[in-house]
Steps between C-alpha positions, in 0.01 A plus 500: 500500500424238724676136501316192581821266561347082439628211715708378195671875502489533877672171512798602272509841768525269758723283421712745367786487238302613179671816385237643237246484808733660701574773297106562393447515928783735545343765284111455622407670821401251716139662565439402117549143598236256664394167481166308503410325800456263370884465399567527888290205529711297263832657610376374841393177467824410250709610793338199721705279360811618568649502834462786753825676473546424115625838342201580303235518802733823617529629103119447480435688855724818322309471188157467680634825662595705242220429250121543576264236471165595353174344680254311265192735509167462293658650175743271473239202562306631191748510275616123611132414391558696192836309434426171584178530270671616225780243483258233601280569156848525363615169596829617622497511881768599728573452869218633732790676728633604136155658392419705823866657519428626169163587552631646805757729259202620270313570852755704614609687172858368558753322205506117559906426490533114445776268383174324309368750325393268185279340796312896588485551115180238495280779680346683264453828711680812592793340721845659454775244507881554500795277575771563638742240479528570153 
């Protein structure tokens, strides 16, 4: 089974320190692990902010190292247009980064794991969430 990790989850791996994340990562090969590129982007730019030899840029260069990042390719662009059409009709939009990491996940055939999974739930198509800081 494949993993799509989010930037909320890939946060808590990066900062370390959360033991039920921990423990899911230490029994899941790391090639069932990846992340959207789009969670590199946000990773990225969140690390701008904080200065050059702040901890987290080196945790962030392991984890960027250890877990695959997915490229956005045409499938996943569909289902974003299939998403954001959906829960625009709906009335109960999400972030745009939000929508194509999980259109992204469908794309790909991986679980979405997410800290916000009540957020995912909106999308009424086949995306696979777990969580596992709970």
């Amino acid at each position: 089974m494949l993993y799509m990790l989010d930037t909320d989850t890939s946060s808590y791996i990066i900062r370390g320190g959360y033991g039920s994340i921990e423990r899911r990562l230490s029994i899941t090969s790391p090639s069932d692990l990846c992340i959207s590129a789009m969670t590199r982007a946000e990773i990225t730019y969140g690390l701008k902010a904080l200065p050059p030899r702040h901890r987290l840029h080196e945790s962030a260069r392991r984890y960027f190292n250890v877990v695959a990042v997915l490229p956005w390719k045409a499938e996943a662009a569909d289902v974003y247009a299939d998403i954001k059409h959906q829960l625009k009709i709906a009335g109960t939009p999400i972030g745009e980064l939000d929508m194509m990491i999980a259109a992204h996940a469908v794309a790909a055939n991986a679980t979405l794991v997410t800290n916000n999974t009540r957020h995912f739930e909106r999308i009424k198509m086949p995306l696979m969430l777990q969580n596992w800081l709970e």
